[in-house]
N, C-alpha and C positions, 0 to 999 in steps of 0.2 A: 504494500500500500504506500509505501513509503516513499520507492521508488516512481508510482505512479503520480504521485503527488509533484515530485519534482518536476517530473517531464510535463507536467499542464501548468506548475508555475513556469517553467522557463519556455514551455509556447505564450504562455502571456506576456511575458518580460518582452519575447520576439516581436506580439504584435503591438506591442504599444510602443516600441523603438521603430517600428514602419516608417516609411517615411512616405509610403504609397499612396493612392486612393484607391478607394473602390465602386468609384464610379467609371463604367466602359468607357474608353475613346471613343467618340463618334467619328465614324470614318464616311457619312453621306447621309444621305435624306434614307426613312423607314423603309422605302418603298424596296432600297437596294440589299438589303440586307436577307440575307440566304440563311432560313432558318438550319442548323446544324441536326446529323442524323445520329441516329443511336450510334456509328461507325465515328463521330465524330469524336467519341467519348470512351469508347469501349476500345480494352488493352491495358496494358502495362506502364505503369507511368515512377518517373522517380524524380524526386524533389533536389534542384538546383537553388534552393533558397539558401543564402550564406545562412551557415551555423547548423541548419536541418537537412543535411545532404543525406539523414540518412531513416526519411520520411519515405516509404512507397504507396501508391494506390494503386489498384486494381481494379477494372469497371468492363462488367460481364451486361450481357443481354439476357434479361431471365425467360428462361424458356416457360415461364408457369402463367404470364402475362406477358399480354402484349404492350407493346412502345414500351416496358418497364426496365431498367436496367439495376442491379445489386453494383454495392460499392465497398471496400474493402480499406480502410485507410492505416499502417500499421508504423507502428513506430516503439523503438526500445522493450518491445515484449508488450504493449499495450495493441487493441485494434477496436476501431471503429468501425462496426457493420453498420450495412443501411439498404434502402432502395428508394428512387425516386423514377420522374419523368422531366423528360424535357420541355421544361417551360419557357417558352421564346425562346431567346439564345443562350440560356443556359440549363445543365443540368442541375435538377435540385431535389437532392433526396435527405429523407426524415434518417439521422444515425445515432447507434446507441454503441455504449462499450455492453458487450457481453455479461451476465454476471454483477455488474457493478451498475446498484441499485441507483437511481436519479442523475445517471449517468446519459444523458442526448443532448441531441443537438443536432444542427442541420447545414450541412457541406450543400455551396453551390459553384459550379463548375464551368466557365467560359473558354471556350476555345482561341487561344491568342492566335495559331493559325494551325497545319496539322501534323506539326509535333509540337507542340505547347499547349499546357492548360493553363490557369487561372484559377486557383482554388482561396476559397474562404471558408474555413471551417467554424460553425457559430454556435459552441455550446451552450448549453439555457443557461450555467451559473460560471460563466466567462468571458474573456473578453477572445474577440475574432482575430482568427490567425490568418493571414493572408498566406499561400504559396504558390511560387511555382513549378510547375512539374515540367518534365519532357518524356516521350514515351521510349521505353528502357527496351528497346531491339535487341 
């Protein structure tokens, strides 16, 4: 527990040292914007965020529902399961740790282009960690 306890304080220390935002770039008017496919999100991905290089996610197509996809987020022995859909241009699914009771929150996912994501992870009793990931080929 103890161990788990550090790694959500030192993802919080990380996002409040951000220096990012999290509002998308606008790259043209609504019209031109290509909603992204379940492909755009699904695969193996690992985090290029200075200090968290060694964050991976995971993001499958769940065969049990459709447009649905499961999300795997793992880090230092902890993982955040979850599943969501794509809502506009991002993925966004409901995630929980396993086991560990009041333990959710909610990862939403932008495609920076098609090896980059955008990740925010937004637990209910923390503060949002922004990452980003590349897909790990």
């Amino acid at each position: 527990m103890n161990r788990l306890m550090s790694v959500v304080i030192a993802l919080c220390v990380v996002a409040g040292c951000s220096n990012g935002t999290s509002e998308p770039a606008s790259s043209g008017s609504p019209s031109e914007t290509v909603a992204p496919s379940l492909n755009t999100f699904a695969g193996t991905w690992r985090s290029v965020t200075p200090s968290l290089e060694f964050i991976r996610l995971s993001v499958v197509s769940k065969s049990s529902e459709k447009d649905a996809l499961a999300a795997r987020l793992t880090f230092s022995g902890v993982a955040w399961e979850g599943s969501g859909r794509i809502e506009g241009d991002a993925f966004v699914a409901s995630m929980t740790i396993p086991g560990a009771a009041g333990s959710s929150g909610v990862m939403v996912a932008r495609a920076g282009d098609a090896q980059t994501l955008r990740v925010q992870m937004k637990p209910t009793n923390g503060a949002t960690t922004e990452l980003t990931f590349v897909r790990d080929n």
